[in-house]
GUMIRO-576024 format. One line per field, with one value per residue (C-alpha): y, z, x; chain. Coordinates in nm, 2 decimals. Example, Ala and Ser with C-alpha at 12.3 -4.5 7.8 and 13.67 -1.06 7.14 Angstrom:
v: [-0.45	-0.11]
w: [0.78	0.71]
u: [1.23	1.37]
chain: [A	A]
***
This chain:
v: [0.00	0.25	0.62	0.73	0.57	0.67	1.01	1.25	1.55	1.86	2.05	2.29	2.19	2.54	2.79	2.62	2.29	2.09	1.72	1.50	1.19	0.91	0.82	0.42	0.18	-0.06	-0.07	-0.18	0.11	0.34	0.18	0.20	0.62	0.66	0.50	0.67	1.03	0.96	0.86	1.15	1.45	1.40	1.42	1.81	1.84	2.15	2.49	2.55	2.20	2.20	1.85	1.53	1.33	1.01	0.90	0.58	0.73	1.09	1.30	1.64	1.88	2.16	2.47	2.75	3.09	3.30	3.10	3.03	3.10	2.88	2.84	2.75	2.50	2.28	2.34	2.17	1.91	1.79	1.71	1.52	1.34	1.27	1.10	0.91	0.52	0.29	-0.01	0.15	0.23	-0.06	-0.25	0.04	0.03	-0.08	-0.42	-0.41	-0.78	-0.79	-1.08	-1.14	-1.42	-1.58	-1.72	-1.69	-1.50	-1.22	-1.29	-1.26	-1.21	-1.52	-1.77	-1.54	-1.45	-1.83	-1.90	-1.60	-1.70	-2.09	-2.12	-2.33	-2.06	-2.25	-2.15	-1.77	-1.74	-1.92	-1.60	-1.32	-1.42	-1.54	-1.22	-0.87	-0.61	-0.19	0.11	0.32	0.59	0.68	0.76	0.69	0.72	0.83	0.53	0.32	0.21	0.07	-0.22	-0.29	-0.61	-0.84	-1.17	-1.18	-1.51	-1.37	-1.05	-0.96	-0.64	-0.48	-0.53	-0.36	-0.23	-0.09	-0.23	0.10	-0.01	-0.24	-0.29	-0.17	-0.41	-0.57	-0.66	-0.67	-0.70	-0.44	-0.54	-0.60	-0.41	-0.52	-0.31	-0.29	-0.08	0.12	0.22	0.14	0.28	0.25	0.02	-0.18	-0.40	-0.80	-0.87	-1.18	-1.17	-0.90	-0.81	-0.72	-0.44	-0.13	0.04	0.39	0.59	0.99	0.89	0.76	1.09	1.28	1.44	1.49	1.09	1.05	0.85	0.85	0.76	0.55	0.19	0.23	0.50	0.51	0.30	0.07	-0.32	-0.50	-0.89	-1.06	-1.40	-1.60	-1.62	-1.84	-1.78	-1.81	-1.61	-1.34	-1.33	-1.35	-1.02	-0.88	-0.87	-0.72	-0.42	-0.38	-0.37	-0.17]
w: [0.00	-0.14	-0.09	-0.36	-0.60	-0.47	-0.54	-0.34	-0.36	-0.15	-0.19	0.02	0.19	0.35	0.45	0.73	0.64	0.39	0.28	0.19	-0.04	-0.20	-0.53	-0.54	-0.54	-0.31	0.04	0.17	0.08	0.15	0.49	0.55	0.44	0.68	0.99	0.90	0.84	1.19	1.38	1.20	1.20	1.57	1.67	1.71	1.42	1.25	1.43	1.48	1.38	1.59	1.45	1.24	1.07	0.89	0.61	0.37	0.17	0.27	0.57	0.68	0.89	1.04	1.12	1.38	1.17	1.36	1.20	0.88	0.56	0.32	0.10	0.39	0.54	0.18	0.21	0.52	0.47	0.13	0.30	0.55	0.29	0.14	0.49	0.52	0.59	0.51	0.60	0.96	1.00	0.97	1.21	1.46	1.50	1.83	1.77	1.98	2.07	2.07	2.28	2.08	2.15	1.87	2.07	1.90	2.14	2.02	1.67	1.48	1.10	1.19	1.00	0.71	0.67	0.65	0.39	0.20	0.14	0.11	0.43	0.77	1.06	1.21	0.90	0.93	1.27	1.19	0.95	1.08	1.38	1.18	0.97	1.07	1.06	1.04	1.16	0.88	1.03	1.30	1.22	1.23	1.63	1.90	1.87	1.59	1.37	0.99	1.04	0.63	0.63	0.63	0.45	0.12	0.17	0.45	0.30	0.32	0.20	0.51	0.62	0.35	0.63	0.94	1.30	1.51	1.83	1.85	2.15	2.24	2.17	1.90	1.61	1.26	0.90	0.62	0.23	0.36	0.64	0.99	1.32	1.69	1.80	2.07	2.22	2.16	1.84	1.52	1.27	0.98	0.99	1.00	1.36	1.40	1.80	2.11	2.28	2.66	2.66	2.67	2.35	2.41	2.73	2.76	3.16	3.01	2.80	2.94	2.74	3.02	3.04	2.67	2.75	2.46	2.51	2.26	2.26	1.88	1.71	1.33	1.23	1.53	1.40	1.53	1.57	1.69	1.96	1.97	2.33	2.49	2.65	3.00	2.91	2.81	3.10	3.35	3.18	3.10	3.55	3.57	3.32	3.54	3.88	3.75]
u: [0.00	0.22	0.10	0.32	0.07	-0.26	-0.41	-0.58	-0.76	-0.85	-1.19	-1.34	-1.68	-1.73	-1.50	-1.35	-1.42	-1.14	-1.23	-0.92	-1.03	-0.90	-0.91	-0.96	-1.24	-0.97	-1.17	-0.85	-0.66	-0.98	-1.00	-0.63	-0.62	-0.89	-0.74	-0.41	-0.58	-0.71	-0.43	-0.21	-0.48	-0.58	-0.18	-0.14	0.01	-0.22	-0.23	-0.63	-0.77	-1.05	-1.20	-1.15	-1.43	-1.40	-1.62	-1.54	-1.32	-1.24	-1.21	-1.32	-1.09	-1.23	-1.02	-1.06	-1.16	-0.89	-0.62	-0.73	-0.49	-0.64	-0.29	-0.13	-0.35	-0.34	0.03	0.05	-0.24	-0.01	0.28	0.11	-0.07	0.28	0.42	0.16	0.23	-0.09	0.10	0.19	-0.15	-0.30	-0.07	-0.08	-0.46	-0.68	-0.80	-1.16	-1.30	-1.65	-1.83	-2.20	-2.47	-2.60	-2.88	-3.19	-3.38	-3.09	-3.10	-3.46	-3.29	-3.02	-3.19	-3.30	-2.94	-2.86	-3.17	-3.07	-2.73	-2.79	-2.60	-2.67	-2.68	-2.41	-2.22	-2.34	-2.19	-1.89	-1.81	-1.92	-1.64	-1.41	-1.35	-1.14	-1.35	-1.25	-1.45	-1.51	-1.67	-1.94	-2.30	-2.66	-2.66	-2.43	-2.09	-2.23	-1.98	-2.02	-1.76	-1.62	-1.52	-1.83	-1.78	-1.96	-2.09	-2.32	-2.35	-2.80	-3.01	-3.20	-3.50	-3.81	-3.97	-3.75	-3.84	-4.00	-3.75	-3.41	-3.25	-2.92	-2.62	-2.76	-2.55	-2.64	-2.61	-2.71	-2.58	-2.16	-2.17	-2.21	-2.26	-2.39	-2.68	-2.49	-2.81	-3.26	-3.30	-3.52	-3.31	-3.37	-3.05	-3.09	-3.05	-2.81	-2.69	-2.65	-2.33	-2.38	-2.07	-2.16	-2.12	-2.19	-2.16	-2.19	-2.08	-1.74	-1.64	-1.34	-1.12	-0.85	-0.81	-0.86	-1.21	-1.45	-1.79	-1.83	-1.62	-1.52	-1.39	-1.30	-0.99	-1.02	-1.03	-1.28	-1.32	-1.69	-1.65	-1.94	-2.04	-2.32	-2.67	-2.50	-2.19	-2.40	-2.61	-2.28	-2.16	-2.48	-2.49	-2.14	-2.19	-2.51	-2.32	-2.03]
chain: [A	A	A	A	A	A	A	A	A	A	A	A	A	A	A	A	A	A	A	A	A	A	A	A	A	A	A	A	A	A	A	A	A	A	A	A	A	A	A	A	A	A	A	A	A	A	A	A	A	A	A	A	A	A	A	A	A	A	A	A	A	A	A	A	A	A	A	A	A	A	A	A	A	A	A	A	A	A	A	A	A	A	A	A	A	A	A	A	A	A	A	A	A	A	A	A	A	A	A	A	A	A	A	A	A	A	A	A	A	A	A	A	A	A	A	A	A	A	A	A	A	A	A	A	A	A	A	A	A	A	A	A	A	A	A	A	A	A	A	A	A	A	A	A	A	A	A	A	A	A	A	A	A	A	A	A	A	A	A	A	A	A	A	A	A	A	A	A	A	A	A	A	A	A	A	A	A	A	A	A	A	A	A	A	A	A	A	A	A	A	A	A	A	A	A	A	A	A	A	A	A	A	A	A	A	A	A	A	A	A	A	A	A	A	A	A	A	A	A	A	A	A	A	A	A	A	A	A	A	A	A	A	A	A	A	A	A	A	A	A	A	A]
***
């Protein structure tokens, strides 16, 4: 993943506001630019870059008025984009394990998942944790993540009609991506398990001890372990009594 060989380009989405994307189809490189633009933007490397937000294949900075020279920023931004190192970035990144119960009590799309890709459910669970997933970016709702990465075996359209309430943890599946309902929400992803950790906090956001309040943030790797009814229960109690 030589950076030499991929092209970017610099627009201006307001006056403060410059997106950086990629030009390439090649999730891995898309994914890999991202995770790199986020571990390299959020160092203090730009005087007045109040934020960084991630997208599938481009990123938006977002400078303070009071120092904003336009020529100068794009200046700067290019010979970042020069050093970058997609190969260090991927190996640098938070790998984030994800317990999730497949148990079917958690998982009301499982088995249309399975019928929909000829598959035994067995078989469904077996790939959604056996793959590497990679947090593209964070939308929707407060700390969900759109995880690329979803075997195309077990790849499903969502649901025609959207359920009106899905509980928090749930993990699903919409076309190849995957992703956990941090919190009760409106959804219309196939519902194939439930994780009992907490994916979303506002309680757990300090900035002064680097605490985010949501457990995934863009570029983190991701891996799903099947866990069982009992298993589930056990930590479901201890995130209760923490």
């Amino acid at each position: 993943m030589d950076v030499s060989q991929v092209e970017f380009r610099l627009s201006w989405a307001s006056e403060w506001h410059l997106r950086i994307q990629i030009d390439t189809s090649k999730e891995s490189i898309q994914a890999a630019f991202v995770g790199e633009a986020i571990r390299v933007f959020r160092r203090d490397t730009l005087e007045g870059l109040l934020s960084v937000v991630s997208g599938y294949q481009n990123v938006l900075l977002k400078f303070a008025p009071e120092v904003f020279d336009e020529a100068d920023i794009e200046s700067q931004v290019r010979t970042l984009l020069r050093d970058f190192d997609l190969q260090r970035s991927h190996a640098e990144t938070r790998l984030v394990e994800i317990p999730v119960c497949y148990d079917e009590a958690f998982a009301p799309d499982l088995m249309d998942v399975a019928r929909f890709n000829d598959l035994d459910v067995q078989s469904v669970i077996r790939l959604h944790t056996t793959a590497t997933y990679q947090v593209r970016f964070i939308g929707f709702a407060p700390g969900f993540g759109y995880l690329s990465g979803l075997p195309e075996a077990i790849a499903t359209p969502r649901l025609d009609t959207p359920r009106v309430r899905v509980p928090a943890g749930s993990v699903g599946i919409a076309g190849a991506q995957t992703g956990v309902y941090p919190t009760q929400t409106a959804g219309g992803w196939r519902l194939i398990g439930r994780t009992p950790m907490v994916m979303f906090d506002p309680a757990r956001c300090d900035p002064s001890l680097n605490e985010n309040p949501s457990t995934l943030i863009p570029g983190d790797r991701v891996r799903f372990v099947a866990i069982d009814r009992d298993e589930y229960e056990r930590r479901r109690q201890q995130v209760a009594q923490a």
